[in-house]
C-alpha positions in Angstrom: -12.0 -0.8 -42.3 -8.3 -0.8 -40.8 -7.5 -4.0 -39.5 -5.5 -4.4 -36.3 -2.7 -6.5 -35.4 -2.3 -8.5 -32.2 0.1 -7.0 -29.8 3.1 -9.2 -29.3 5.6 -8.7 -26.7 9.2 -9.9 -27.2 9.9 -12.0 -24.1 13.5 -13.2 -23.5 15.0 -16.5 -24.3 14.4 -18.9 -22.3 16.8 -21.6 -21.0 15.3 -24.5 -19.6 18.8 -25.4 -17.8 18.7 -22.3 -15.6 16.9 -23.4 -12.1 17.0 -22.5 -8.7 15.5 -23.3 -5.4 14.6 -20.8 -2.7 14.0 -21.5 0.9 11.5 -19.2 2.5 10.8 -21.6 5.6 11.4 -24.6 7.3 8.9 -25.3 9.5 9.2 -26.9 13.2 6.0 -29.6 11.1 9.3 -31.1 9.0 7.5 -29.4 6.0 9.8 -27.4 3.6 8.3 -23.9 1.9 10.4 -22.6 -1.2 10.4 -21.3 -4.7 11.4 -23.4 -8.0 12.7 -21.2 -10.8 13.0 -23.0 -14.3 14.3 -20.7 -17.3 13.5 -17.4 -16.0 14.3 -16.7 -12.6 11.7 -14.0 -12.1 9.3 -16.5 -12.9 9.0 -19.2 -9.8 6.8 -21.0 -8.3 6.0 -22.0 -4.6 5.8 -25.4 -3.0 6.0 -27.4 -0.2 7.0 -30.8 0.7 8.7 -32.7 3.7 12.1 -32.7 4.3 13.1 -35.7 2.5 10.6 -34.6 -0.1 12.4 -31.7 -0.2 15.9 -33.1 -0.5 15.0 -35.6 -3.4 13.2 -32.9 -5.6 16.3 -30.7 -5.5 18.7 -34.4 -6.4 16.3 -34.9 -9.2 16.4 -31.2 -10.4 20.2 -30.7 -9.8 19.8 -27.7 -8.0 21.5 -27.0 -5.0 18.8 -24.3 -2.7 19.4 -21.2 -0.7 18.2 -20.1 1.9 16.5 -16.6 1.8 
């Protein structure tokens, strides 16, 4: 019986320095909506938080955002 191998797919280096932050929306609430990249930028996330939430996640992350 032939045996089979599993499928693996090469996927690209990853480099866990490489982040960004994307604003899709500021809201008239104070709340802040936007994407966090980290290592592939293809690969994000979306969050919100307040504005001063906001501001303190993108300190602690080093990131400076755009807007989009």
């Amino acid at each position: 019986m032939p045996t089979t191998e599993p499928l693996i797919e090469e996927l690209p280096a990853v480099d866990l320095t490489r982040k960004s932050v994307r604003v899709l929306e500021r809201r008239s609430n104070g709340f802040v909506l936007f994407e966090f990249s980290l290592g592939w930028p293809e690969l994000v996330t979306e969050l919100m938080l307040t504005q001063a939430d906001f501001e303190a996640f993108c300190a602690a992350q080093g990131v400076q955002p755009t807007e989009a």
